[in-house]
One Martini backbone bead per residue (centre of mass of N, CA, C, O) as a GRO file, in nm:
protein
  224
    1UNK     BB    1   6.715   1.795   8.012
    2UNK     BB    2   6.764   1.651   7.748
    3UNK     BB    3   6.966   1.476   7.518
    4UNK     BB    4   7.103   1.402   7.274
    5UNK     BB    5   7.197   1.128   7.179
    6UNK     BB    6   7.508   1.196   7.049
    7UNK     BB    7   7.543   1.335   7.353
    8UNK     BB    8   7.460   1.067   7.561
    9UNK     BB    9   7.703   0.922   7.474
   10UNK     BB   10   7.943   1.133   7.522
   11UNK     BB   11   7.878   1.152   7.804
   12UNK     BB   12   8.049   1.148   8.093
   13UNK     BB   13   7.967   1.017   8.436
   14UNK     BB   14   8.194   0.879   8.597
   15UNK     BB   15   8.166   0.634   8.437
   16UNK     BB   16   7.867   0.729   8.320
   17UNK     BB   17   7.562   0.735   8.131
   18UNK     BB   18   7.413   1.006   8.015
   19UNK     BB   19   7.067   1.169   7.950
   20UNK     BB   20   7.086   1.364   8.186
   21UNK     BB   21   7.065   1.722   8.354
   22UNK     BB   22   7.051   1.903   8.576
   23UNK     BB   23   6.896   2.204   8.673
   24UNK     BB   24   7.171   2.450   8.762
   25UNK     BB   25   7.369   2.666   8.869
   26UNK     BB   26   7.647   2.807   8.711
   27UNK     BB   27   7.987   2.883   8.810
   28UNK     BB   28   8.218   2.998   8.788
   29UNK     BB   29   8.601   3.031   8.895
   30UNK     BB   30   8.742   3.117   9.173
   31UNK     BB   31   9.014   3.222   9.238
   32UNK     BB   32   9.261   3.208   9.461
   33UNK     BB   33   9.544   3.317   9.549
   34UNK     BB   34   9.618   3.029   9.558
   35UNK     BB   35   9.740   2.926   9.236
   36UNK     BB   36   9.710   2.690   9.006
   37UNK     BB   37   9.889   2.802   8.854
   38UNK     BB   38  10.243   2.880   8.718
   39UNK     BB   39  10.133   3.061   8.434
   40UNK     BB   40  10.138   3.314   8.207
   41UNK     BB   41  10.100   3.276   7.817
   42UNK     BB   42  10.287   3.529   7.607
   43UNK     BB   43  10.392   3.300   7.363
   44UNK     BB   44  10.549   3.054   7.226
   45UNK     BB   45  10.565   2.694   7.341
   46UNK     BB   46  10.435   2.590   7.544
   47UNK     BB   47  10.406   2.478   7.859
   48UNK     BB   48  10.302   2.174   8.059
   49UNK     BB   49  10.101   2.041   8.272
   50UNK     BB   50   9.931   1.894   8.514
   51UNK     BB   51   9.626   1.977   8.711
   52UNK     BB   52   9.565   1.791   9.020
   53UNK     BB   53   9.373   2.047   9.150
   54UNK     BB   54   9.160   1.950   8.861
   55UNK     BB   55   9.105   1.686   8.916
   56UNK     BB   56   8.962   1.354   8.884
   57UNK     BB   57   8.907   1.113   9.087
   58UNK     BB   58   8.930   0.913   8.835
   59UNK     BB   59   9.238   1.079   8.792
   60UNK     BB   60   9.580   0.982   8.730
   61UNK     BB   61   9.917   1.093   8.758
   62UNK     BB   62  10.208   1.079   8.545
   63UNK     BB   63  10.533   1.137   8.440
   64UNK     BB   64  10.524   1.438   8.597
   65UNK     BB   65  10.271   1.558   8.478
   66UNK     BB   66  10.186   1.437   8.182
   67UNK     BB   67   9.984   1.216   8.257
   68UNK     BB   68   9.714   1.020   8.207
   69UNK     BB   69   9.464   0.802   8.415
   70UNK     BB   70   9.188   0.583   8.432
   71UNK     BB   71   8.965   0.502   8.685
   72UNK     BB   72   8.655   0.391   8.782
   73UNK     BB   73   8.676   0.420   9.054
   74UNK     BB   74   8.897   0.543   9.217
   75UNK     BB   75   8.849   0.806   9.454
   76UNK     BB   76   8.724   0.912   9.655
   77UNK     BB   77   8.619   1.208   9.713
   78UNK     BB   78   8.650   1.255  10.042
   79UNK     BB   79   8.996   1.242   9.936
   80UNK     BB   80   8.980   1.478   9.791
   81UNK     BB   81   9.045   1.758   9.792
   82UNK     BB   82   8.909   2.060   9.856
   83UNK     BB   83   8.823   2.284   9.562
   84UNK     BB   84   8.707   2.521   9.299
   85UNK     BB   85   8.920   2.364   9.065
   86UNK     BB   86   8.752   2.098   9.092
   87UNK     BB   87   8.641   1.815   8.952
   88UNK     BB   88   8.368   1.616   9.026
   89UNK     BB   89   8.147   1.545   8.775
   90UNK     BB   90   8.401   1.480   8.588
   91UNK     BB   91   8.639   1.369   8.349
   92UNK     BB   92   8.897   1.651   8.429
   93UNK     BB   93   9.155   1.839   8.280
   94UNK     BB   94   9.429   2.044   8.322
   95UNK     BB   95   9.648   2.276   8.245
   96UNK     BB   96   9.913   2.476   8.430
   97UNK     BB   97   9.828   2.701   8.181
   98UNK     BB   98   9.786   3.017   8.042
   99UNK     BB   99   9.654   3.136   7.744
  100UNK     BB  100   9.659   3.496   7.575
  101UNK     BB  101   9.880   3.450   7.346
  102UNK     BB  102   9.924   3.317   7.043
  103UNK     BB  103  10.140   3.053   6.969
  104UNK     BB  104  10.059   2.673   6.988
  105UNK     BB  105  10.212   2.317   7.016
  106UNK     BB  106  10.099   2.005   7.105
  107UNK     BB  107  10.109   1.645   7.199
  108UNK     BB  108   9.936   1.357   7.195
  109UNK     BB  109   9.897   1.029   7.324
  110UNK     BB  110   9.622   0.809   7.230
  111UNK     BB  111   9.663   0.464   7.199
  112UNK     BB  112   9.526   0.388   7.516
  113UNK     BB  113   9.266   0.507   7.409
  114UNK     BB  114   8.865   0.524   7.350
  115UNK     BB  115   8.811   0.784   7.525
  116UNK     BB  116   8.828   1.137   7.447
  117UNK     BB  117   8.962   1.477   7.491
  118UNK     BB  118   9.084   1.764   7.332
  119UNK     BB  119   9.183   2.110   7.443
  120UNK     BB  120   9.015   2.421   7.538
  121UNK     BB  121   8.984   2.656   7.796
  122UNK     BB  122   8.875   2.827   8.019
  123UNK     BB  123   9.001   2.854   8.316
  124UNK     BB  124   8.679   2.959   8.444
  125UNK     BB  125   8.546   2.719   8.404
  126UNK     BB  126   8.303   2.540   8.479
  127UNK     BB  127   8.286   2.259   8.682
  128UNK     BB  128   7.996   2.144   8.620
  129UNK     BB  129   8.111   2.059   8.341
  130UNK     BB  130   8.197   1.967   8.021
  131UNK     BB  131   8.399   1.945   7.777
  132UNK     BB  132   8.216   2.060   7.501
  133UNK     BB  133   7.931   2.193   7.671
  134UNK     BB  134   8.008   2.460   7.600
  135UNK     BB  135   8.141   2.804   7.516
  136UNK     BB  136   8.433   2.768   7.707
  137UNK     BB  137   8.474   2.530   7.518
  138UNK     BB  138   8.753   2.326   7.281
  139UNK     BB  139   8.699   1.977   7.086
  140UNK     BB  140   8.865   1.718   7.029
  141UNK     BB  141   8.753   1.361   6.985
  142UNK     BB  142   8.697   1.018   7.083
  143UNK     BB  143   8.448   0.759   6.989
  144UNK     BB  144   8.347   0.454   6.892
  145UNK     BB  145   8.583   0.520   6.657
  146UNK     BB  146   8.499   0.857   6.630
  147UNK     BB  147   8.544   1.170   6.548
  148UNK     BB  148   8.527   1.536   6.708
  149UNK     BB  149   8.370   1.786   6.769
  150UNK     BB  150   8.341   2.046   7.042
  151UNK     BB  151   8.058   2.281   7.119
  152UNK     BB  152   7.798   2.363   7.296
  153UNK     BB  153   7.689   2.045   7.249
  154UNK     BB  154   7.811   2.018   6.960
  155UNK     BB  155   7.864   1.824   6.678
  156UNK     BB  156   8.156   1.740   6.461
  157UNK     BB  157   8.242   1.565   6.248
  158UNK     BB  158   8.583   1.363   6.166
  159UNK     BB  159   8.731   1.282   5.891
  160UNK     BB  160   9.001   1.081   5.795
  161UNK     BB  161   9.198   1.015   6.100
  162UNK     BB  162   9.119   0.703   6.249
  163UNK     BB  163   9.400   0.563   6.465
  164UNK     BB  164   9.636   0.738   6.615
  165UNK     BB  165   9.895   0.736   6.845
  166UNK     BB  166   9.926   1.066   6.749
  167UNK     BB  167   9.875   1.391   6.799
  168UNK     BB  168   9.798   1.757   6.699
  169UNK     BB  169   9.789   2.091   6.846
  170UNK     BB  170   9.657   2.399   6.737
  171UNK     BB  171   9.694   2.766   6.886
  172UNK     BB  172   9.529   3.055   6.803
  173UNK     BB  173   9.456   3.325   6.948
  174UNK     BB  174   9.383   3.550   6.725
  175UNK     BB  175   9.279   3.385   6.519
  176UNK     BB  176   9.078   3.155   6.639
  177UNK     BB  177   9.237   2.900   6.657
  178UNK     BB  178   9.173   2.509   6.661
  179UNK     BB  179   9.366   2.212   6.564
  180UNK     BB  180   9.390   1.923   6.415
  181UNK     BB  181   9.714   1.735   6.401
  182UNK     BB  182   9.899   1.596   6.188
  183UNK     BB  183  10.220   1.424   6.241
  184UNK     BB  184  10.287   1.279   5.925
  185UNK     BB  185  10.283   1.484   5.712
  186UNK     BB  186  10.195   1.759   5.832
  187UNK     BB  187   9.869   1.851   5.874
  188UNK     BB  188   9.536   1.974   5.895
  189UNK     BB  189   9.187   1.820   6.021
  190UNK     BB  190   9.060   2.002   6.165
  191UNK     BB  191   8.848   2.354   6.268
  192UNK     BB  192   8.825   2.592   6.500
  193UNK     BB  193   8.614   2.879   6.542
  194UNK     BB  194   8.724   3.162   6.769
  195UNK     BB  195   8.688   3.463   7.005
  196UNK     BB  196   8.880   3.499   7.205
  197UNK     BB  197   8.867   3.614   7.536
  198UNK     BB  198   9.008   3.427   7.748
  199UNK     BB  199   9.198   3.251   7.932
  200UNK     BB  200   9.396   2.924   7.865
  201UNK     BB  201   9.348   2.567   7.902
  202UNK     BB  202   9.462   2.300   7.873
  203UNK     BB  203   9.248   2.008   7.804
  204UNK     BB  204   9.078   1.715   7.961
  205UNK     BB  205   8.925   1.406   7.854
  206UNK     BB  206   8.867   1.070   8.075
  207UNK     BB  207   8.727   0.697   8.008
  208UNK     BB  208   8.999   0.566   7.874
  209UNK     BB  209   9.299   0.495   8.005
  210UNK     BB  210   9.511   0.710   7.828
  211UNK     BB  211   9.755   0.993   7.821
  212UNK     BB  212  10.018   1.206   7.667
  213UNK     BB  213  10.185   1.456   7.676
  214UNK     BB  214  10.377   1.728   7.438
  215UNK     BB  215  10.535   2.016   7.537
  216UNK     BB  216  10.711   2.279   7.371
  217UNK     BB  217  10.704   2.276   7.091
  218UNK     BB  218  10.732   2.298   6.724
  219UNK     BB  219  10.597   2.392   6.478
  220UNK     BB  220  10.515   2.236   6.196
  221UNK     BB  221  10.576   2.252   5.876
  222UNK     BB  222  10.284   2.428   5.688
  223UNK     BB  223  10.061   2.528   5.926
  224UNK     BB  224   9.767   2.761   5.860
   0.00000   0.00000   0.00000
């Protein structure tokens, strides 16, 4: 089934322009006893790390794994651990904790990358997806020099707010809100709403450069 064009362009698979996917069976991703994950996350002010354990082979972490970068040959896949909470065939990384309630804020430096999405995910979510074609990922955007919202393959222009060197995310997890946040002004610069009903990891997809997370953090005052 072909992909609308302006999301052929912003699909990519393992660094290259996808235009169609083939149409397979997708399954949630059962966890093993030995979890992937740190903790979950029932306060506000998550911290958390990138866990390697989801990474595409294309995605090598670095300062403590709180940074990804981008490497388009990558990693042999066949050297790679085989588990079923990693991406094969997508560039993404999930964050290692799970967050089921609570309001949380982190900031990403996003200034070495041209391309790449930052949000949330189920933690089950389907490994065969990227990030932002399903309805269990809600990712906020950047390609071609432009933002974007994107969830369940639908995109949503984000207007106003240029190619700052760092971002902040805002999720209120009963409130149903995902917020791209102006970190200078600080203001919220556009929101995604829905009703979350499982356990959520911080997401990150990419395909140039690098990103470097910042966790842990107090949300600033202002935003509603």
């Amino acid at each position: 089934m072909a992909l609308p064009t302006n999301v052929a362009r912003l699909c990519r698979m393992a660094g290259r322009t996808v235009t169609s996917l083939p149409v397979k069976h997708k399954r949630a991703v059962s966890l093993p006893e030995r979890r992937c994950y740190i903790s979950t996350s029932t306060g506000n002010n998550v911290q958390f790390r990138l866990d390697d354990r989801t990474a595409h082979s294309s995605l090598d972490l670095f300062k403590k794994d709180t940074g990804v970068i981008y490497r388009m040959l990558g990693l042999d896949p066949s050297h790679v651990q085989d588990n079923p909470e990693r991406f094969r065939d997508w560039a993404v990384v999930f964050g290692d904790e799970k967050i089921s309630n609570g309001r949380h804020y982190w900031e990403v430096t996003v200034k070495k990358s041209q391309e790449f999405r930052l949000g949330v995910a189920e933690a089950s979510m389907s490994r065969d997806d990227c990030v932002g074609t399903n309805s269990s990922s809600w990712v906020f955007g950047y390609a071609q020099r432009k933002w974007f919202a994107m969830t369940s393959n639908k995109i949503v222009p984000v207007t106003l707010v240029g190619k700052p060197d760092r971002v902040g995310l805002l999720l209120d997890y009963e409130e149903g809100l995902l917020g791209l946040v102006d970190i200078v002004k600080p203001r919220l610069i556009h929101t995604i709403r829905v009703q979350f009903k499982a356990p959520l990891c911080p997401a990150f997809g990419l395909w140039d450069g690098e990103l470097l997370t910042h966790s842990g953090l107090e949300e600033p005052e202002g935003l509603k």
